[in-house]
N, C-alpha and C positions, 0 to 999 in steps of 0.2 A: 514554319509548319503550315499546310496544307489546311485552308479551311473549309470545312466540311457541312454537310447542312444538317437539318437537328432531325433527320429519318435517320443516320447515323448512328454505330453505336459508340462513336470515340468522338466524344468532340472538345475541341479546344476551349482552353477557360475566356478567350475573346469572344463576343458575338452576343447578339440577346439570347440565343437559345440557351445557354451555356449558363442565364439567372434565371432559367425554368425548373422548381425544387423538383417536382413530379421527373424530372428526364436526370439531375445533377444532385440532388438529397441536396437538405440544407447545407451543409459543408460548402458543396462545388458551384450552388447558387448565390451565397453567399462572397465566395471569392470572385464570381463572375460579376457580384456588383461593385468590388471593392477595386480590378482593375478596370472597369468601366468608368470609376470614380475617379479613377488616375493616381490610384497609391501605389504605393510599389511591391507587389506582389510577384515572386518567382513564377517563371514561365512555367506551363504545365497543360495536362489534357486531362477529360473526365471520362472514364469508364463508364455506360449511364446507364440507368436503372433498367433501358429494354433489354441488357444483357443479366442481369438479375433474373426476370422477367420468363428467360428462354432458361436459363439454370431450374428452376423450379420448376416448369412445365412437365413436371416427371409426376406421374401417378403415386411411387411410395413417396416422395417428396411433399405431392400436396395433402395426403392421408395423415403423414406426421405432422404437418400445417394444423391440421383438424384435430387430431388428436390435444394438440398443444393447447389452442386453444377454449376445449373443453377442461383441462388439468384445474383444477381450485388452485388460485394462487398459494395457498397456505399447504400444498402437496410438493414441496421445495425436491424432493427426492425425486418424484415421477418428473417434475421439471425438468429438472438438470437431464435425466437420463435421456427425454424427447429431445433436448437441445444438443444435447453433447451429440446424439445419434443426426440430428439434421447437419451438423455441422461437416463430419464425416461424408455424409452423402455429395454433400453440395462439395467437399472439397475433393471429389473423385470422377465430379463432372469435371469435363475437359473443355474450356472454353473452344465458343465455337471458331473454325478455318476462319471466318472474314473477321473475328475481332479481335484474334491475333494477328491478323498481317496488318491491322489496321496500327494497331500497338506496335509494331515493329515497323512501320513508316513512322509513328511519332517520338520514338525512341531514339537517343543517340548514343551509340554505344563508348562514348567519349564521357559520358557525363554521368552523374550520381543522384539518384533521384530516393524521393520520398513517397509513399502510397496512407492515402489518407481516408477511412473508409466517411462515408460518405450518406445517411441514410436518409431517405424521405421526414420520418417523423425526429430529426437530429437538430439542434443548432434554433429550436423552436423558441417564443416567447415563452410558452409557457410551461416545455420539459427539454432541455439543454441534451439530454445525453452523453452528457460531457464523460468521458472517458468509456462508454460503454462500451466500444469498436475499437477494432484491432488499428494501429497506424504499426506501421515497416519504416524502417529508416537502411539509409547505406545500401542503397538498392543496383547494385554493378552487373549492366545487360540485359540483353533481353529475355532471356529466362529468371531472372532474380524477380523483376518486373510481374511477368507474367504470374508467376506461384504468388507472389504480395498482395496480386488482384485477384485470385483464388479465396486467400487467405483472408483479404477484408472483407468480400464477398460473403463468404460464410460464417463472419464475425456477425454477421445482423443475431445467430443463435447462438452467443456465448450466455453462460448461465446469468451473469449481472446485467445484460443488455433486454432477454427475456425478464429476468425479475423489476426490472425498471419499467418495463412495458405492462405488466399485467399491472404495478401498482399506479400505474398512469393511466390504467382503463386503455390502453392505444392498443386497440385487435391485431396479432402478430400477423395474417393475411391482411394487412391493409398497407402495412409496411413495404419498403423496396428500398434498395442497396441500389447506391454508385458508388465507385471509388475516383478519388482526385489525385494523380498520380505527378509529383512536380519536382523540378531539379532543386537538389537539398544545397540548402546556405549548409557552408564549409563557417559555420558563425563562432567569433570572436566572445562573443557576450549573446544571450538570450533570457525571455522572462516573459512574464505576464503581466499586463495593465490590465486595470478596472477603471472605468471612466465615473465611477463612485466607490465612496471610499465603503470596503464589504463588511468594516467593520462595525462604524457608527449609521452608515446606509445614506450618509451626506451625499447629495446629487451634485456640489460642486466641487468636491476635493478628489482627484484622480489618483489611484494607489499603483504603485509599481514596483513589481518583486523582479530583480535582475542577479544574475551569475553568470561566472564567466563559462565557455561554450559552449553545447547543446541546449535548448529548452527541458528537455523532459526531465533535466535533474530537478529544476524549478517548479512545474506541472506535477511529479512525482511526489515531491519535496523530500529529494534524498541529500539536500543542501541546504543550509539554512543561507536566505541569498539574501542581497541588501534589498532593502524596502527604502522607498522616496515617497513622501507624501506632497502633491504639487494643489495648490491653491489653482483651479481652472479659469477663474474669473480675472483675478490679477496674473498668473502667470508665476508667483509665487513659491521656491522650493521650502514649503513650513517644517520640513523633518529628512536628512538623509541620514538612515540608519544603515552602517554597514555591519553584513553578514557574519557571523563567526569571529567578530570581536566586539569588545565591549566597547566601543570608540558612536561616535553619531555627534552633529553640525546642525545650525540650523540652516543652512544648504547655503549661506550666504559666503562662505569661503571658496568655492566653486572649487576648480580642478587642482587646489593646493592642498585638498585634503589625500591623502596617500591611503590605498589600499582601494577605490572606492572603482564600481565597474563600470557606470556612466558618469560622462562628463556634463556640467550644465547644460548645454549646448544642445546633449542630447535628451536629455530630461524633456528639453522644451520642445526639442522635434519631436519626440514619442506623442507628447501631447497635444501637438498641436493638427498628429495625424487619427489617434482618439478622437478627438474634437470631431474633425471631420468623418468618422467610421459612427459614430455616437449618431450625428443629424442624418448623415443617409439613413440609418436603422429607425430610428427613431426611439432608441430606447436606449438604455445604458448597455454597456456592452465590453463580453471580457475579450482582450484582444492579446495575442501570441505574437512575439518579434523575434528577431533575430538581428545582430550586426555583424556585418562581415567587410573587412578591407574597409571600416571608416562607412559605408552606407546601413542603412537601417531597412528594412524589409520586413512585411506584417505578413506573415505565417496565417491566422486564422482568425476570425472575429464571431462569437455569439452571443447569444444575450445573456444576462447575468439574471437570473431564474432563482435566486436565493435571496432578493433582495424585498423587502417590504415595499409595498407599492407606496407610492408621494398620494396626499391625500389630494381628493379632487372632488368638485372643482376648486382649480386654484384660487389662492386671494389675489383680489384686484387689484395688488399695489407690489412692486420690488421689494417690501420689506420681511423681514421675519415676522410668523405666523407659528404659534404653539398650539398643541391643539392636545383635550385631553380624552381617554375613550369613553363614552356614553357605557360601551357594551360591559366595562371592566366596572364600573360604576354600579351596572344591575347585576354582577357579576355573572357574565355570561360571554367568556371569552370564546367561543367558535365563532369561524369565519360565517356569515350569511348569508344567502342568495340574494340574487341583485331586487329580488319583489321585494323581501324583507328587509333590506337596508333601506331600502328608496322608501319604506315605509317608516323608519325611524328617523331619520334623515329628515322626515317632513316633520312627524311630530316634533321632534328635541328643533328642527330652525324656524317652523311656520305656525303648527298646532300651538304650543306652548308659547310662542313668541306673541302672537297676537291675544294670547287669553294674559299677558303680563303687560301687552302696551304697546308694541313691534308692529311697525307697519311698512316695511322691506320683504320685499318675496323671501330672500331668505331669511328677515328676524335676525338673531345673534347668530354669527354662521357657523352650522353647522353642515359636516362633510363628509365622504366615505373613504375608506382605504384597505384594502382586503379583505371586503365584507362586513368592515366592523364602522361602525358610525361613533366619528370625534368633532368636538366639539372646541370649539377656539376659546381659549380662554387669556389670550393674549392681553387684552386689557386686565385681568385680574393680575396676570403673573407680572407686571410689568409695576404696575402702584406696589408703592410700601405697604399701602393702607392694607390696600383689596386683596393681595396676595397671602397678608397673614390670615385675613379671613378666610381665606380657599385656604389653605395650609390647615388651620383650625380645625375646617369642617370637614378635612380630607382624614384627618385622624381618628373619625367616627366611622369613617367608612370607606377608608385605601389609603392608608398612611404609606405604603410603599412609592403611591405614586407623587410622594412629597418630592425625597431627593431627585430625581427624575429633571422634577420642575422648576426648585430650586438650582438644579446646575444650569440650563438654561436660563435662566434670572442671572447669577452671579457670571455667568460665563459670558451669552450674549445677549447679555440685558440692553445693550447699545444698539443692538441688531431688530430689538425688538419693534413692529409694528407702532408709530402713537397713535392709538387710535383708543377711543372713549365708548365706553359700558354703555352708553346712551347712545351710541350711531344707531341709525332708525327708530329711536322709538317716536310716535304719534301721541302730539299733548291731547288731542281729541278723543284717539283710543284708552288713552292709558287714563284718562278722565271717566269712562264710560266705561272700563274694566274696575278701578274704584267704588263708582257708583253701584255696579253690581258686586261688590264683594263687601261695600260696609254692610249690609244687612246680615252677612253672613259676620263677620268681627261682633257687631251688635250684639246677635244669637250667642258666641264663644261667651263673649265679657257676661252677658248674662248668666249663661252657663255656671261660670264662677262660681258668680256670686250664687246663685239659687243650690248649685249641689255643699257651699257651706254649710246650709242652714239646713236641707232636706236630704231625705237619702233618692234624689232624682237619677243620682247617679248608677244606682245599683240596675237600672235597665241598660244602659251606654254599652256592653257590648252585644247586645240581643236588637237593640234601636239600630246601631251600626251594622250590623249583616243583612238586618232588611231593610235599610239603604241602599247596601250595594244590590242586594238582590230585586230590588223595584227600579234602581237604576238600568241594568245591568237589560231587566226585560224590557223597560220601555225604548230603550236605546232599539234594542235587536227587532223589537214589534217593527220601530221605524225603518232598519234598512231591511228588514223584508217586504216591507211596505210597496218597494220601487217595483214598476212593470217591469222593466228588463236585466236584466244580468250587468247593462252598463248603469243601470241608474242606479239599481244595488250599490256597485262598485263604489259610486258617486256619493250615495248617502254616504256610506262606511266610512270616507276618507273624513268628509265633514263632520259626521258624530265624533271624533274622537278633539276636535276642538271642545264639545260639551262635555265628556268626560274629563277632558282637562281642567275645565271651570268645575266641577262638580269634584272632583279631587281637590282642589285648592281650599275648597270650603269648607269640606268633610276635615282636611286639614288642621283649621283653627281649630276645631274638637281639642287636637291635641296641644293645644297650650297647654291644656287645663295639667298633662303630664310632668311638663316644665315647671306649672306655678308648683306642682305639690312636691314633686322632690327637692325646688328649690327651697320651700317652706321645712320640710324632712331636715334635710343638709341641716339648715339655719337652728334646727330644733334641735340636733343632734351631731355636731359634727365629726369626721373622723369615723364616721360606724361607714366604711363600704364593703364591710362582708355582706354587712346587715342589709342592704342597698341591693347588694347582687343577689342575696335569698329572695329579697323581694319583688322583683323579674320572673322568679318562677314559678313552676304552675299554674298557667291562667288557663284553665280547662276552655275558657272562655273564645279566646285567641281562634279566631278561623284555623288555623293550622296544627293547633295543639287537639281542637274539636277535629278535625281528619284525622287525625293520627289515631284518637280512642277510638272514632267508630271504627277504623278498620282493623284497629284489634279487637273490635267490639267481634267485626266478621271473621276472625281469628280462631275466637272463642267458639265459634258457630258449628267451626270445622273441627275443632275441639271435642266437642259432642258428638260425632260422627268417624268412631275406625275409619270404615270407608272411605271417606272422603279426605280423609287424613293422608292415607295409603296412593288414591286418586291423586291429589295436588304431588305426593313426593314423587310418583308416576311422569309427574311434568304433561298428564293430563290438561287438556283446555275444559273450557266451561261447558260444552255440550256433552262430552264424556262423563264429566260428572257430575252431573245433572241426573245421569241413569244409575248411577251407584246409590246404596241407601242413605239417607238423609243429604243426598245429594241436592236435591230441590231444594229443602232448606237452606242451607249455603249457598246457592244461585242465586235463589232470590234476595237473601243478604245482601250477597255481593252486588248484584244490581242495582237491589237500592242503594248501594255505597256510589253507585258510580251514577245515578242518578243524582245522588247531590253535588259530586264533583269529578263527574268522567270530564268535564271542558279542561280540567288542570291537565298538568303533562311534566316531565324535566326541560329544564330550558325553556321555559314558557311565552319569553317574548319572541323566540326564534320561531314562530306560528307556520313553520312550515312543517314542521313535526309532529306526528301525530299525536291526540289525545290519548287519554285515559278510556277513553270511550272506543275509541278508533284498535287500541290496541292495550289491552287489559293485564296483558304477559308480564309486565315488571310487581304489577301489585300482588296478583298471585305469587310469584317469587319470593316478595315480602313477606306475606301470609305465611309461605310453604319454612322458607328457617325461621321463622318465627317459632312453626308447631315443633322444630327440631330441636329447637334449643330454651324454649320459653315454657311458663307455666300458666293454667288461666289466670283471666285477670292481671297479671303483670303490669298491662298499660296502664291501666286505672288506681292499683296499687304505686307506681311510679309517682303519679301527678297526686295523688293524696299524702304521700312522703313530702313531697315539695311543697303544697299545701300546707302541712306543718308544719316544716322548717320556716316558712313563712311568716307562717303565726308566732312562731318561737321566733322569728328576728323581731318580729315587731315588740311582744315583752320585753324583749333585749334595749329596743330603743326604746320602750319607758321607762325603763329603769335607769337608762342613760339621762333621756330628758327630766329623770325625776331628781337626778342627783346635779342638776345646773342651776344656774340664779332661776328664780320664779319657777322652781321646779313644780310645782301643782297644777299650774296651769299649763306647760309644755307637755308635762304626761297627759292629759287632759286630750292635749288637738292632736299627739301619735298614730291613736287606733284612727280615727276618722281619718287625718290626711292619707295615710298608707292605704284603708279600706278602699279611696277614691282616685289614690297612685293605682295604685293593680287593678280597679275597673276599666278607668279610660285607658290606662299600657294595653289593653286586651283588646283596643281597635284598632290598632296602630296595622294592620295589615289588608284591612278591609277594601281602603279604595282597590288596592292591588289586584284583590278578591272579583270585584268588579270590573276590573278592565279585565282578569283573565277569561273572565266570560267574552268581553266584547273581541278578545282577539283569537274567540274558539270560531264565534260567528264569522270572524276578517278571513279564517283557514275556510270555514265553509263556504261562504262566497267565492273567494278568491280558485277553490276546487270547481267548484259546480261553472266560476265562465269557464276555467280551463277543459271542463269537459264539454261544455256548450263548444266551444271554439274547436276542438277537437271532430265534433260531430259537423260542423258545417266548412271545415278544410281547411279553416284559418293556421288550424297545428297539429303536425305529427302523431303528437303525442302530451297527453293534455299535464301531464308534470313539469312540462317545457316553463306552463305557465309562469313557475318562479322564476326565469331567468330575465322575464320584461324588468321595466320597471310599469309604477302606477300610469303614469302618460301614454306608456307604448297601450299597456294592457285595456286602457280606456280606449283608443287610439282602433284595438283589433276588434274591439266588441262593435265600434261602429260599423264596421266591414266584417264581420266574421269569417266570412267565406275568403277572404284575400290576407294571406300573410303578409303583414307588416314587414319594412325592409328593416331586418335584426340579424345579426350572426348569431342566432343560437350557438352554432357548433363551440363558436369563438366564446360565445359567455360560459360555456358548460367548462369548456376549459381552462377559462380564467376562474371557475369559481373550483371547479378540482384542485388546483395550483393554491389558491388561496386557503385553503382547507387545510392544508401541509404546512403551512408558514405560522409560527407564534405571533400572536399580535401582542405589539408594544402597550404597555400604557399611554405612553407620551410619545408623541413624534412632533417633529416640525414639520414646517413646509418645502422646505427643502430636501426633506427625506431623513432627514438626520435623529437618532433615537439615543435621547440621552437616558445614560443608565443610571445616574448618579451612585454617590459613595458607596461603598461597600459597610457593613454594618461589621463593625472588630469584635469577634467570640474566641472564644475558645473552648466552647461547647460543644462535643461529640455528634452534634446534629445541627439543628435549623433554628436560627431566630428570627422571630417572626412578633406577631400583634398578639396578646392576651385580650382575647374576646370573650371567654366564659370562662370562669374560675371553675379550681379543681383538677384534682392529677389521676390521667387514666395510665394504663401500662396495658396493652395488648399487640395481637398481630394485625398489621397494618393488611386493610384492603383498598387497593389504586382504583378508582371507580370513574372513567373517565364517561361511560352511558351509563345511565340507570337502569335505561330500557331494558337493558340485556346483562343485569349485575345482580350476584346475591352477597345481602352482609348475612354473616351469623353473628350470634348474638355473641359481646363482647370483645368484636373488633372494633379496631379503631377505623373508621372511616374518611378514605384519604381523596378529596378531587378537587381538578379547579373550578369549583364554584359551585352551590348549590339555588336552590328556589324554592320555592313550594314543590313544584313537581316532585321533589325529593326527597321531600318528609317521609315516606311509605319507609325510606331506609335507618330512617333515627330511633326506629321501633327498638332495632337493635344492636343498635352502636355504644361504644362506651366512652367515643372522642371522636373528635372531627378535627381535618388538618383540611385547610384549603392555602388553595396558589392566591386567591384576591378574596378583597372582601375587608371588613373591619367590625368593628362593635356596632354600629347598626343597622346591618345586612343583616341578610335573611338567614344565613347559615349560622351565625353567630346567634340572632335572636330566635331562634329556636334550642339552639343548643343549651343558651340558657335557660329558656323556660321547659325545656325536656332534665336540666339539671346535669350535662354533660358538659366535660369540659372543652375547649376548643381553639384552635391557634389560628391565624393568617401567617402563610411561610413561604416569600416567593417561590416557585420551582419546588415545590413539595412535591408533586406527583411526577418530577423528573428526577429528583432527589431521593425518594420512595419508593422503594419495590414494596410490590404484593407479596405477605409474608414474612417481611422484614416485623421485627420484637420491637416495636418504640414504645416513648414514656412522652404522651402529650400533658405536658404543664403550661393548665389555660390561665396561672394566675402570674405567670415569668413569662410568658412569651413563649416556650424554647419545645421542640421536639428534639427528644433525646435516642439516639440509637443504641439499646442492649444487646447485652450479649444473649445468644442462643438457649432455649433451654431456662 
């Protein structure tokens, strides 16, 4: 073939031009890197996207361009109809005289070729396209040829290629079509490898799905084909499973085993040309083969875009590294921007590490992997000891993430990292972290002792909220303190080492929680009805206090037709403002948001906006509240609980009155409980306080981005989430000078990441164990009994809150709640979540709102909105009913 230079519109898959995506779409740049690489790739030529390019050049062509991309992704009708109509046009253009004769020099009319469409935004890290574009097979002359390159041409508007591009954000005018046009293997066997296994997401085990001839029955999967699983490191066949019978080896009999479609031989060639297609790429990568006449030929190679990213940075050693999620821990599984991870990423391995004794930059390591920050817990999983204690404490607060960790333990506990709980820590620091915390131990054990004898106790939750809140302003006084936008920055990162110390101390408070149910227990054993009554109602609790006042502002609107009429209007706050008793209710509501517009949903994810910033979800709350509630409601709720409380504690005198030394144990009941349920009622407050200091971390972090914005350093000042803390310090020096970052590249790795479930548990390797299946045979979902008590309604999936209404007595279904989300339990009758345990946030609410509530992995995948269930918070189990 004729080699032609890259002004051309046909050029050969040899040549540098020929790995230019822009001229050949991923597809034909791709194959141009792989026989550059010297794999064995069938001859062929690229139809290239300046012939795209001249097709479009048509006025109604570029107007239906336009149109298209103004359509709301969620108008699927107008879609298809604009695409089905581009598609027609474009295939009625008649390619131009020179690139047909160009095609018909590279043509031989002897041979059988394949047409592969080929697209700019195709074959990409971070959106694969995989099957969205037309491929021709069995393509015989030069008019078959011709119409195949019509045809994949116009495939860029098939309806799933469009619906893939709008939910990828990728502008259909930004796009361009090549086609790769190449002589078809006549193949004996054909399949697909993964140079990671796609199941468990292991970065060293290579999967390979093979049947006998064409590929696309395998790609299709209109075959069930054999699968090989190949160990990459040793070379190892650990599993060949053949197709369509129940028969499978552990690969070590080789070519004696009968029915099977590869022979060892070829197992190891596949692999060992993966291998090679993997480091050119540099990523893992799914790659297409074919064998014909005894040789082997790689058809196509992309990346594998479905896989959990490997956490990074990696550990500094060859060994196995577990690692478990920080973010499933605060229960806040969404992926995060690279500002907000780098931000927890420092707290959870540097902040926190050196406020316990760690003097290593990174402290206990802590890492990032799809926006979510994990944490290595390798030395815990790996001890008898340590591991039961993680197990133990995991059962308070993500028992699901036990087997997980346990399989990893029992499986490759051998593989495991040795390395000790103690690597960095500083006997100097960790001396001088002591030092400043006996004082505060001191104060608890006093504590004690003094609320035995006195009722000191009875201020501890009014003492604790204006802790946080004199915390919360001196911290913010100081980083507004700083002249410039970087020194801000600068304070900011640093104040959260004090809050961490100041958290820790606030802390010891809550012994006092432990001494008294432990004393409770000892007085009374076997009462834990009585136990769980008495968790509820602490009017007291920062979050139980939001919740009345805003039905406090409920009630407001209550008072006011108008305004009643206005909110169900979906009126905002300046509207009805102007209706009668409108001001009144503004002003309510202001002041509601005045004490806590810094809260939000998902409140460590601080790139989201406030309660302040954006007012819409609470209104919401207020608005079915007035549809379905009656006044007072909130306040009559927590005074019901309030008695049941009082009535368990009778209960446990009468219990302690009927034990040895009964006089005296009814005696210490009312006081120890009276001083259980004060201190239980701070147990949320540090929280309370740092959600302040990370409303300030949003406003800083806003305000350089729009400084940086105004002096040229960036586009567009929302960019700002995409640095991390180093870059962002880094651009404030230089404002005016863009720091050398891929934006585009991180917008799109964080889009991609946004799509993908994160694991609780991953290794370093990449690998995500799922552990045991839990054996039911319950109609629904077993999960954790977090709040006793059986609700039965219609289930509402609430995956924003921002933009969610519950009516009252639904049951409340999402992954994961926080404070931000309390505005919804006004009127919930049960809460189902994906993470979380007995003492999280969604659970310790639910109990003190007196609802009952479950942890269910995959509830909200398992859950439709509208579905009848029966949440049993005292069994664990959500049950599915029947209709009606």
């Amino acid at each position: 073939m004729e080699t032609l230079e890259p002004k051309h519109s046909v050029l050969p898959l040899t040549g540098a031009a020929a790995a230019d995506a822009t001229l050949t779409g991923g597809k034909g740049a791709n194959l141009a890197r792989l026989i550059d690489a010297g794999l064995p790739v069938p001859d062929g030529f690229c139809v290239t996207t300046a012939v795209y390019d001249r097709l479009v050049a048509d006025a109604e062509i570029e107007a239906l361009i336009a149109d298209l991309e103004d359509v709301d992704p969620t108008a699927t009708g107008r879609q298809r109809a604009l695409a089905g109509e581009l598609r027609d046009r474009l295939r009625e253009r008649p390619l131009p005289a020179d690139v047909r004769e160009a095609i018909a020099d590279a043509v031989d009319d002897d041979a059988v070729y394949v047409a592969r469409s080929s697209a700019t935004a195709e074959d990409l890290p971070s959106a694969s396209f995989a099957g969205q574009h037309e491929t021709e097979l069995e393509l015989e002359g030069l008019e078959a040829v011709l119409d195949a390159v019509s045809a994949c041409m116009a495939s860029l508007f098939t309806d799933r290629a469009v619906a893939y591009r709008a939910t990828n954000d990728v502008p259909h005018g930004d796009v361009s079509m090549a086609v790769v046009v190449q002589r078809m293997v006549d193949a004996d066997a054909s399949g697909v490898l993964f140079t990671a296994d796609p199941t468990s997401g292991r970065r060293t085990v290579a999967s390979i799905d093979a049947a006998a001839g064409l590929g696309e029955s395998v790609v299709s999967g209109t075959v069930t084909a054999d699968n090989v699983r190949v160990d990459r490191e040793s070379g190892e066949i650990l599993e060949y499973r053949v197709g369509d019978r129940d028969e499978s080896n552990d690969g070590r009999s080789g070519d004696s085993h009968r029915g099977r479609v590869l022979s060892d031989e070829q197992v190891t060639t596949l692999v060992s040309y993966a291998d090679a297609i993997e480091r050119l790429f540099d990523t893992p990568q799914d790659v297409e083969w074919s064998v014909a006449d005894g040789r082997l030929w790689v058809l196509q190679s992309r990346p594998i875009t479905t896989l959990f990213p490997v956490p990074s940075p990696p550990p500094d050693d060859d060994a196995l590294h577990v690692y478990y999620s920080f973010n499933h821990r605060q229960g806040m599984t969404e992926s995060m921007p690279p500002l907000v991870a780098d931000h927890w990423r420092r707290v959870t391995a540097t902040t926190l590490g050196r406020v316990v004794g760690y003097d290593l930059p990174t402290g206990p390591v802590s890492t990032t992997a799809g926006g979510i920050v994990y944490m290595d817990v390798t030395p815990l999983v790996r001890s008898d000891r340590l591991s039961a204690r993680l197990f133990a404490s995991l059962e308070e607060v993500d028992r699901a993430a036990i087997p997980p960790l346990e399989e990893v333990r029992e499986r490759r506990g051998d593989e495991l990292a040795d390395i000790s709980l103690l690597r960095g820590v500083s006997p100097t620091r960790t001396l001088s972290t002591a030092g400043r915390l006996l004082p505060a131990v001191g104060r608890s054990i006093r504590a004690i002792v003094r609320g035995l004898v006195s009722r000191s106790y009875e201020g501890v939750p009014r003492r604790s909220r204006e802790w946080a809140d004199r915390l919360a302003e001196r911290l913010i006084r100081g980083v507004r303190g700083g002249e410039t936008h970087r020194d801000r920055i600068r304070i900011l990162l640093e104040t959260y080492e004090e809050i961490a110390f100041e958290g820790v101390t606030q802390a010891f408070k809550l012994w006092n929680v432990y001494v008294y149910r432990a004393a409770l227990k000892r007085l009374c054993p076997g009462a834990d009805e009585e136990f769980e009554a008495l968790g509820r109602g602490l009017r007291e609790n920062v979050t139980t206090a939001m919740m009345l006042e805003l039905g406090d502002v409920t009630d407001v609107a209550r008072d006011h037709p108008a305004v009643e009429q206005a909110l169900s209007d979906g009126r905002d706050l300046e509207e009805i403002r102007e209706v009668e008793g409108g001001e009144a209710f503004v002003a309510a509501f202001e002041d509601f948001l005045d004490e806590y517009g810094f809260r939000a949903p998902a409140e460590i994810e601080f790139s989201r906006p406030r309660y302040r910033e954006d007012p819409s979800p609470l209104l919401e709350t207020v608005r079915a509240s007035l549809e379905t509630g009656e006044r007072g409601d909130h306040r009559r709720r927590v005074d019901r609980l309030e008695a049941e409380a009082e009535a368990a504690i009778e209960r446990l005198e009468r219990r302690a009155a009927q034990a040895a030394f009964g006089s005296i144990r009814r005696r210490l009941v009312r006081p120890f409980a009276a001083r259980y349920r004060s201190y239980l009622s701070m147990r949320e407050t540090p929280k309370y306080a740092l959600s302040q200091l990370l409303d300030e971390t949003r406003r800083q972090v806003l305000a350089a981005g729009e400084h940086l914005e105004r002096e040229g350093g960036l586009d567009d000042a929302a960019d700002v989430w995409l640095y991390d803390f180093d870059e962002l310090l880094s651009a404030l020096a230089s404002p005016a000078e863009p720091i050398d970052v891929d934006l585009d590249a991180r917008r799109a790795e964080h889009r991609r990441n946004r799509q993908l479930r994160a694991p609780r548990v991953i290794a370093s390797d990449g690998e995500i164990p799922r552990g045991a299946a839990a054996d039911t045979d319950v109609d629904g979902l077993v999960g954790t009994p977090t709040s006793d008590g059986i609700a039965e309604g219609v289930a509402c999936v609430v995956h924003d809150p921002g933009n969610a209404t519950l009516e009252r007595g639904e049951i409340l279904v999402a992954p994961h709640t926080d404070p931000g989300w309390t505005p919804l339990f006004l009127n919930a009758a049960g809460l189902v979540t994906d993470v979380g345990g007995v003492m999280t946030h969604g659970s310790l609410v639910a109990r003190e709102y007196g609802i009952p509530s479950v942890v269910a992995a995959e509830a909200t995948r398992e859950i439709d909105t509208g579905d009848r269930i029966r949440v049993d918070g005292t069994r664990g189990v959500v049950e599915f009913l029947e209709d009606g």
